[in-house]
Structures are given as C-alpha cells and as structure tokens.
C-alpha positions in Angstrom: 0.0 0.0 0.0 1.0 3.5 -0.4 2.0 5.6 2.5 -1.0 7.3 4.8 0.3 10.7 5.5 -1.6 12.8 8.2 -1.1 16.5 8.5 -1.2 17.6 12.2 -0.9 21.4 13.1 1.3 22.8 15.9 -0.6 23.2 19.1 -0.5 26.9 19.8 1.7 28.1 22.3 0.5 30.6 25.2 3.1 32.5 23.8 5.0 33.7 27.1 7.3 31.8 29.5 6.3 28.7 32.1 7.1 31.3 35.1 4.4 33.8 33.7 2.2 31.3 32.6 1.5 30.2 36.0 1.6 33.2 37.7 -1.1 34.4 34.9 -3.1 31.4 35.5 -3.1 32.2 39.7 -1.0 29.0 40.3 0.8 28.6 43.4 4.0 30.6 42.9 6.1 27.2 44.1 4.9 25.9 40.4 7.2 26.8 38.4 10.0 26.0 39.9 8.7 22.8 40.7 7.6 21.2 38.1 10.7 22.7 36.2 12.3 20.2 38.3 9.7 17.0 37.2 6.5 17.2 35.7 7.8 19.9 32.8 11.8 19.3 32.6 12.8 21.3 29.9 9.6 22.6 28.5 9.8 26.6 28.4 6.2 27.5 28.2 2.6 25.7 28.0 0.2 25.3 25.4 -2.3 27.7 25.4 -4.9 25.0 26.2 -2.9 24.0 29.7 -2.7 27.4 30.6 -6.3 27.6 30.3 -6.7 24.7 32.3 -4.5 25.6 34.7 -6.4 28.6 35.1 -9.8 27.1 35.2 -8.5 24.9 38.1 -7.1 27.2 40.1 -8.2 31.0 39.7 -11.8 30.2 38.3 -12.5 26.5 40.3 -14.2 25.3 37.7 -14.9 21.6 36.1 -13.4 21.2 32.5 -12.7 18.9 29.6 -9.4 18.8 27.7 -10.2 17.1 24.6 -6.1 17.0 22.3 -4.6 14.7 20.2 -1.9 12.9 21.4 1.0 15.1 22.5 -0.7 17.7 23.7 -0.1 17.3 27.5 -3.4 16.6 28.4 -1.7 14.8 31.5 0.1 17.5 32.4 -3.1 20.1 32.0 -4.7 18.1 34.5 -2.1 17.7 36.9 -1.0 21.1 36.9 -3.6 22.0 39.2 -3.2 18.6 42.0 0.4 20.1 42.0 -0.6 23.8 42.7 -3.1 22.8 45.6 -0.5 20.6 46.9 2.5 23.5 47.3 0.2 25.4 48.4 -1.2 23.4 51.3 2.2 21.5 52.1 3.5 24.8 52.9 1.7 25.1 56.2 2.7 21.4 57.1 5.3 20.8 60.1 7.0 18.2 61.5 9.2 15.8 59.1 8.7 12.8 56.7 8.7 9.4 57.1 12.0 7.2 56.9 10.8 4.3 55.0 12.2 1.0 56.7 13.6 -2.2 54.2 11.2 -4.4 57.1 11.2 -7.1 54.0 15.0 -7.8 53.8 14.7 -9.8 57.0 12.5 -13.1 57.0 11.2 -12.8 59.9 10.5 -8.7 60.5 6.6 -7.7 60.7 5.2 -5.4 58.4 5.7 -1.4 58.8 4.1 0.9 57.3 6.0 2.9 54.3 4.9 6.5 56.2 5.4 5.5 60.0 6.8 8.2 61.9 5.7 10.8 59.5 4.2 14.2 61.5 2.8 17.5 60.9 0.4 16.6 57.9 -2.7 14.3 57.9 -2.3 11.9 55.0 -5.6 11.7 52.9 -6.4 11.5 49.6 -6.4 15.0 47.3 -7.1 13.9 44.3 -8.3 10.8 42.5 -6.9 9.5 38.6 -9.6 7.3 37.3 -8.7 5.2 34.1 -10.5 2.6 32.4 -7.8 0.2 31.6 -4.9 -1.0 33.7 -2.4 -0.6 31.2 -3.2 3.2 31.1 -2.6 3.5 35.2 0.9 2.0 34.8 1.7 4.6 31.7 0.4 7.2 34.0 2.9 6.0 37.0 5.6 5.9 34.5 5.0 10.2 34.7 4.0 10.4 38.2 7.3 8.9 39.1 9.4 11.2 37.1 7.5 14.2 38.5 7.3 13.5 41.9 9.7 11.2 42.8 12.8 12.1 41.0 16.3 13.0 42.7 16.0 16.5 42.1 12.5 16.7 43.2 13.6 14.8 46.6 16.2 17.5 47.3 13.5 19.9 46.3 11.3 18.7 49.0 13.7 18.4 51.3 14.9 21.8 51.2 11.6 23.3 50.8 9.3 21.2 52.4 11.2 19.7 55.3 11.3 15.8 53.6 7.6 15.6 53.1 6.8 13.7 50.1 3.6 13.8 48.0 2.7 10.2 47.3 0.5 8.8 45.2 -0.4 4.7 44.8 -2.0 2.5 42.0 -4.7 1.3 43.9 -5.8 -2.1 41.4 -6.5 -5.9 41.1 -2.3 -5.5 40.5 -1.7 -3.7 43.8 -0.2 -6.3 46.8 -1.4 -7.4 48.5 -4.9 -8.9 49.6 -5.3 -11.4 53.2 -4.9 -9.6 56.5 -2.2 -8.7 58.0 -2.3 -11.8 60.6 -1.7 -14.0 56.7 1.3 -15.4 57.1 0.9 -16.4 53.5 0.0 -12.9 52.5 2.8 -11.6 54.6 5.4 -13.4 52.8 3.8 -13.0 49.5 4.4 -9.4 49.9 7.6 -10.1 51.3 8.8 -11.5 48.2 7.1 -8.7 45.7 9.2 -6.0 47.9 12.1 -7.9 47.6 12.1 -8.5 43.7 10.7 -5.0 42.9 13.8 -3.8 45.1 16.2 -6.1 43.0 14.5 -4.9 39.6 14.4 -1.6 40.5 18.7 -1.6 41.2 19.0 -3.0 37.7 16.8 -0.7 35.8 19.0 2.1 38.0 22.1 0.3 36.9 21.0 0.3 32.8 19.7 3.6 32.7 23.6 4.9 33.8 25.0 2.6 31.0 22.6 3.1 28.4 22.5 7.2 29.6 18.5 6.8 28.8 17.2 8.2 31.7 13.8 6.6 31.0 14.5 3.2 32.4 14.8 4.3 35.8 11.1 5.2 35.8 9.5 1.3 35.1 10.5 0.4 38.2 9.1 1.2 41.6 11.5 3.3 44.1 10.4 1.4 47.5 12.3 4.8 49.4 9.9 7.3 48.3 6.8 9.0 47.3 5.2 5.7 45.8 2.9 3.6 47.8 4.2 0.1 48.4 0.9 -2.2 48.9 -2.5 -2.2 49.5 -1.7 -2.2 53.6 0.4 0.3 53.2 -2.2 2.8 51.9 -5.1 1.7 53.9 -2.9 2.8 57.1 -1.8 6.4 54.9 -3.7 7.0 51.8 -1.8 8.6 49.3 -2.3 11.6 48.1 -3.2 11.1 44.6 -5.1 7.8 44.6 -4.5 5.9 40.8 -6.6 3.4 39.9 -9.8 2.0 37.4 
C-alpha cells in the first residue's frame, strides 16, 4: 500500500514563559519551579490550552474537559492543578517525613508501614486518577514517578518542604497485596514482591547509567519514596493522589 500521510498542526503556544504562565493562571508561585524540576523538565512555556486549564482549576474553580490529540499534555493540563493545591497546602505542614524502613530484607521482620513516623500533615487522599484500563494506570505512574519522585524533586522537598513527600499509589487488582495482615501467607507474599521489585528496580537504575536513557529508571518502583508500596500500606496512609480503574 502507499504511505498514509496525516497532517497535524502545531498546538499553539501561550506565547510567554512557564514562570508567567503560571503566575497568569493564579498558580501557586512554588509551580514553576517545581515542576521545572519534574513534571515539565525542559519545557519553556505551555500550550495555550494547559494554561487555560491551569487557570480554570485554580483561579476560576471550575470543572473542564481537555479534549487533544496525542502530544498535547493533556496529563500535564490536568495535573497542573493537583500540584498547585499541593504547594500550596504542604507549605503550612510541620514536622518531618517518614524514613521508610527495608522491614522485607529480614524473613522474619513484621510489616511497617512505608509513612510511619511521618508528623505534621494528615495523609488523605487529594485527588483521584480514574482510568478505564490497567495498562493506562501504569503509563500514568511511568510520569508520576518522574515528576514527583525524581532525585531532584527529593532535594526539592527536602529543602523546601522539610522531607515531606507527595505520594501517590496504584490502587488495582495488580496492587499487593490482599489477606490480613495476621496472613502469614499474604505476609510473605508481599515479602517476596518488595524484595524482587527492590532487585529490579537496582537493575533498571544500573541500565539507565550505561545506556544514559534516563527513562528506564522510571518502570521500576522506588520502594524509598513518594510511591505507595501495597495495598496495607495505603489503607494505614492513603496517598495523596489515589490511581486506579
């Protein structure tokens, strides 16, 4: 067959820089900077269509629809927003965040919870990410992980947000683990998940430094940060931004 050729037009630009963008759109001023660091590494300005979304979330409050093709950062036009609330609320938390604990290395440790010892915020769910197909929730915690879980964005938080984290979870029929926590057989099942996702998660470090493609890091969990481990661990802390179908 001959070649199907589609013509697709530039998305038009808001035609200033990401800094005056979101102050335009009323965004918390922490924005920029932040999702600089993740969510929008290397992008100099929005569409005009996530400005006005970004606006319509946070200056107007009001519900939209973002129809695009693909491309067009409709992820980023919604999230926008979760992120602004979240600066903005985080600043007045206190206290300090959790230190995760590797529990799972030993064979006989009980379980502890990812967020124990965490103070000065209530953990509750802000926002919720509805998809209709699992394989859409994993793409989507391909992104989450890159914008709010990263290196930089760890120091951000640390500095800025004295090593609070915003966490989010895939809550799904894919999520460890089900059984009580009394289940010794659920216990070790989960046991064995953390374990190999830790091992996996080394490696995919390890071939993203030789291949330099920073991408690979991101398929993997992180078990020491802003991702939700299992289904116990975000019944006892939900996160907050909630994935799921």
């Amino acid at each position: 067959r001959k070649p199907l050729l589609e013509l697709r037009p530039e998305y038009e630009s808001a035609g200033r820089p990401l800094a005056e963008s979101i102050a335009a759109a009323g965004a918390d001023p922490d924005l920029a900077d932040f999702a600089s660091t993740g969510l929008l590494q290397g992008v100099p300005s929005l569409y005009r269509h996530q400005e006005e979304a970004l606006a319509a979330g946070v200056q107007q409050r009001r519900h939209m629809v973002i129809t695009a093709g693909t491309g067009s950062g409709k992820t980023e036009s919604f999230l926008m927003p979760v992120l602004s609330s979240l600066l903005s609320e985080s600043r007045t938390w206190t206290g300090q965040g959790a230190t995760p604990a590797d529990w799972w290395t030993g064979g006989g440790n009980p379980f502890h919870a990812q967020r124990d010892g965490e103070t000065g915020r209530d953990a509750a769910v802000r926002a919720i990410v509805l998809y209709p197909m699992n394989a859409l929730v994993d793409d989507q915690l391909i992104r989450l992980r890159r914008a709010l879980d990263n290196d930089d964005i760890r120091a951000w938080l640390d500095e800025n947000r004295n090593g609070h984290r915003f966490y989010f979870g895939r809550y799904t029929g894919a999520t460890p683990v089900t059984g009580t926590r009394g289940n010794s057989l659920a216990l070790a099942e989960l046991r064995r998940y953390l374990r190999e996702t830790d091992r996996r998660g080394t490696r995919a470090r390890q071939l993203a430094a030789q291949k330099a493609d920073d991408d690979l890091r991101y398929f993997v969990p992180r078990l020491d940060g802003a991702e939700m481990r299992s289904r116990w661990d975000m019944l006892d802390y939900p996160p907050d931004i909630l994935i799921t179908n």
